[in-house]
matplotlib code that plots the C-alpha trace (Angstrom):
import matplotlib.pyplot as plt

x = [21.7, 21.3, 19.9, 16.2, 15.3, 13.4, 15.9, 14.8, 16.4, 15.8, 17.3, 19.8, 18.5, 21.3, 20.3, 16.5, 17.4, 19.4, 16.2, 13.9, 16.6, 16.1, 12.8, 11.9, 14.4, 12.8, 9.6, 10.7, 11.9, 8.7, 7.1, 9.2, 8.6, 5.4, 4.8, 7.1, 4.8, 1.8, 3.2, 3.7, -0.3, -1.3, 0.9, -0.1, -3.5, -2.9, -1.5, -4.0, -6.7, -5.2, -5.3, -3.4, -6.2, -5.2, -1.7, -3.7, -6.3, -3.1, -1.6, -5.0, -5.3, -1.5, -1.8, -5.1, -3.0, 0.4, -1.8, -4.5, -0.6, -0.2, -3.7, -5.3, -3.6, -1.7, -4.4, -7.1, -4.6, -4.0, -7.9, -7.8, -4.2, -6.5, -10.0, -8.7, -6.9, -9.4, -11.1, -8.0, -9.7, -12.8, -11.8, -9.2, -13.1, -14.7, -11.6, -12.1, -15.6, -14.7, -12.3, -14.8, -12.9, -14.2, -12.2, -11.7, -12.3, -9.5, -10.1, -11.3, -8.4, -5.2, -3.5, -1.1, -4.2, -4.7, -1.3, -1.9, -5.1, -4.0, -0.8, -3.3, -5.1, -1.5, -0.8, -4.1, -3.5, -0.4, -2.7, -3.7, 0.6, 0.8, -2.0, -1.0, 2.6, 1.4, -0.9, 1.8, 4.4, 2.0, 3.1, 0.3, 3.3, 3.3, 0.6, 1.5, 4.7, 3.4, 0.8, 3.2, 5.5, 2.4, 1.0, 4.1, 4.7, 2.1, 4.2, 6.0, 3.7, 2.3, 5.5, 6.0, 2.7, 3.1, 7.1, 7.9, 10.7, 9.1, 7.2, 10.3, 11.7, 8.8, 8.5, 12.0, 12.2, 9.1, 10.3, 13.5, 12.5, 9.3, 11.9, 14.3, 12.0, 10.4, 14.0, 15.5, 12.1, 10.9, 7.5, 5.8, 6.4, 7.1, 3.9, 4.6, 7.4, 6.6, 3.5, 5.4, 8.4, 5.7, 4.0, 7.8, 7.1, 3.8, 4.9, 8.2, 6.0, 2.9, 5.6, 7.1, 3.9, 2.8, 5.4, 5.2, 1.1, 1.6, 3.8, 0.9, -2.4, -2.8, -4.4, -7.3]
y = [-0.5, 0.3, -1.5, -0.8, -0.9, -3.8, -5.8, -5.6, -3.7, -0.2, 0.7, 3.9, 6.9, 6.8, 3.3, 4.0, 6.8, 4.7, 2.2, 4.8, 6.2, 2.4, 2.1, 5.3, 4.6, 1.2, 2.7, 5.2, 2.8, 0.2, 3.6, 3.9, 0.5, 0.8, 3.9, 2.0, -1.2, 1.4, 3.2, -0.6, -1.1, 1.9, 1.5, -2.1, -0.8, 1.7, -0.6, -3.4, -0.6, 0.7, -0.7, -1.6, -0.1, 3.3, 2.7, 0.9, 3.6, 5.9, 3.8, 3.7, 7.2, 8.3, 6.1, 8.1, 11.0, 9.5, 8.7, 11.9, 14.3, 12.7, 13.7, 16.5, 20.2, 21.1, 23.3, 20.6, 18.1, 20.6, 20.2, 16.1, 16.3, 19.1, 18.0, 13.8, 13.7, 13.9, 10.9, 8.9, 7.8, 6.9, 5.1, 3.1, 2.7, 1.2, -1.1, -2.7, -3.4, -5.2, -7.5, -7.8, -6.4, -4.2, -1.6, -1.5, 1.8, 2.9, 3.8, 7.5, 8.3, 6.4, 9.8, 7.6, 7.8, 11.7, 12.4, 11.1, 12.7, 15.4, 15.4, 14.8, 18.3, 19.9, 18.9, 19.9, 23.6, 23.4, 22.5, 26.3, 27.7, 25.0, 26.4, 29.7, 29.1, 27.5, 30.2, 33.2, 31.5, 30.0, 26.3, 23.9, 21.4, 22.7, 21.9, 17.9, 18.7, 20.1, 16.9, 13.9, 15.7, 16.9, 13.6, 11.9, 13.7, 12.0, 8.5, 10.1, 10.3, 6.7, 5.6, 6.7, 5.9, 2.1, 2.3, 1.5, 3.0, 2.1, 5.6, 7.8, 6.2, 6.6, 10.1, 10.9, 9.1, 10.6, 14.0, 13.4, 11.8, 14.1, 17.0, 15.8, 14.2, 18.3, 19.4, 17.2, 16.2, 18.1, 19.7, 17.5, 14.6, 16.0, 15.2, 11.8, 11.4, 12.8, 10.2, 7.0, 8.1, 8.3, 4.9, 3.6, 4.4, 3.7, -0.5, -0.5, 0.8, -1.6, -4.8, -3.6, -2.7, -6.5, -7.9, -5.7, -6.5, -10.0, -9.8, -8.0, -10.8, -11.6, -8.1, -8.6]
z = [48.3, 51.9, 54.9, 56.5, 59.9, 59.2, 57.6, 53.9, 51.3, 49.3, 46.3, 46.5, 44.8, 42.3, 41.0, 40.8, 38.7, 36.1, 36.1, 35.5, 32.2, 31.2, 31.0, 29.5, 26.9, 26.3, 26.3, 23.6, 21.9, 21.4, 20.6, 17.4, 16.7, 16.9, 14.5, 12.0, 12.3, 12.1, 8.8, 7.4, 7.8, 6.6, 3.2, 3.1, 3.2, 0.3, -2.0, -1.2, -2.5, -5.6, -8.9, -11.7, -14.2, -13.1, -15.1, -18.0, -18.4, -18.8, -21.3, -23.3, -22.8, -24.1, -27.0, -28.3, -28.1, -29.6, -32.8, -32.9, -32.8, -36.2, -37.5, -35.5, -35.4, -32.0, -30.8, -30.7, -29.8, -27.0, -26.0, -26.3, -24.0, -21.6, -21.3, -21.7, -19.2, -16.9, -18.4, -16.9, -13.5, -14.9, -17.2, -14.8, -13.2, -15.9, -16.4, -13.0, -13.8, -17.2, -15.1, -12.5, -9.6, -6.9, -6.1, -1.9, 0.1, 1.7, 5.5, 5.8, 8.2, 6.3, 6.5, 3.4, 1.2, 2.4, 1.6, -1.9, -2.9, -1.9, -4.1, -6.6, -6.3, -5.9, -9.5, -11.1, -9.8, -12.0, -15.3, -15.5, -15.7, -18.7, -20.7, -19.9, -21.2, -24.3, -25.1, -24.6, -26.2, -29.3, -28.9, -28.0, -27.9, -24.3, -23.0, -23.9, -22.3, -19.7, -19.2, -19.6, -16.8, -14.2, -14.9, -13.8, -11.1, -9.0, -9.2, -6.4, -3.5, -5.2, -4.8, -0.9, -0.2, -1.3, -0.3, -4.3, -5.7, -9.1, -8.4, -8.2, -11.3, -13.3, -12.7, -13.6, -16.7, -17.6, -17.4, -18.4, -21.7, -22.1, -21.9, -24.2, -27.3, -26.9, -26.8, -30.0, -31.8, -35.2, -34.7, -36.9, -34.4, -31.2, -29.6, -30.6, -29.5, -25.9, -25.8, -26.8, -23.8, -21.4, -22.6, -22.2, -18.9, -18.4, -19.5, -17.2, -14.3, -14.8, -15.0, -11.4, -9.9, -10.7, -8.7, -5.8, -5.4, -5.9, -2.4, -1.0, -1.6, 2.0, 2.1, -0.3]

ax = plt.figure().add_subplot(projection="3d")
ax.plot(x, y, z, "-o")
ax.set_aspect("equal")
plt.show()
């Protein structure tokens, strides 16, 4: 510090330097706190407005297929695998109207939820490569490969976008036991086999998901 004429005290230019560091270091820093908190809400908010039907519709909806591989040829199997699993969402619809609860709207601008959907749209372009491969190589067994695996794959942005690990897991397990009943399986019961690993899945996944929205009630 030095001395004014008028008796009062000014800081030296060194010292209001350091101050100014300071603050802009502090302001930094509640700036990073404050995305984290924001990032937080925004999951909270994504989890509070998914469902739990979504994962049952799936399980209904592999189970149809995990009996149909033992009566149906693989190219129609191929079409029900195809065309059903489309019917997935809907059907996770329809489920929350049975148990009389309204699904919530996610805000428009959750960038989590945008990030998500959009994931979504990223595995359906990858639908066309699996029919593709099945048809040039003549195994409709492909195309339920190739469905239990691109399926699965969405349980990872899920899993971000609620801050789950139960979505990471899910999708390796899935593929990893997808790839080896396809690998190990006999023919006759290889579709089967690649439906009942993904409805392993699908029963682990549902169980954690239960305990990680019951942590989450105060948004609903």
């Amino acid at each position: 510090m030095i001395r004014s004429e008028g008796g009062t005290f000014r800081l030296s230019g060194s010292y209001m330097l350091l101050e100014q560091s300071a603050q802009k270091y502090a302001q930094r820093r509640l700036g990073q706190l404050d995305s984290t908190a924001k990032l937080n809400d925004l999951r909270g908010e994504f989890l509070a407005t998914s469902t739990q039907s979504m994962p049952i519709a799936g399980i209904i909806y592999w189970s149809i297929v995990a009996v149909a591989a033992l009566y149906v040829t693989p190219n129609q199997l191929g079409y029900i695998v195809g065309f059903g699993s489309g019917m997935i969402f809907p059907l996770g619809l329809l489920i929350d109207l049975l148990r009389g609860r309204k699904m919530k709207k996610m805000s428009p601008g959750n960038p989590v939820g945008q990030l998500f959907f959009q994931s979504m749209g990223l595995v359906a372009l990858f639908w066309p490569l699996v029919i593709i491969a099945a048809i040039l190589a003549h195994n409709a067994s492909l195309v339920v490969l190739g469905g239990a695996i691109l399926m699965g794959l969405i349980w990872i942005p899920y899993g971000w976008a609620a801050d789950d690990p139960v979505g990471l897991q899910h999708a390796v397990a899935r593929s990893i036991l997808s790839y080896a009943c396809f690998l190990f399986v006999p023919e006759p019961y290889k579709a089967t086999a690649i439906s009942v690993a993904v409805l392993l899945c699908y029963t682990y996944s549902l169980i954690r998901m239960r305990k990680a929205q019951a942590q989450l009630r105060h948004w609903y």
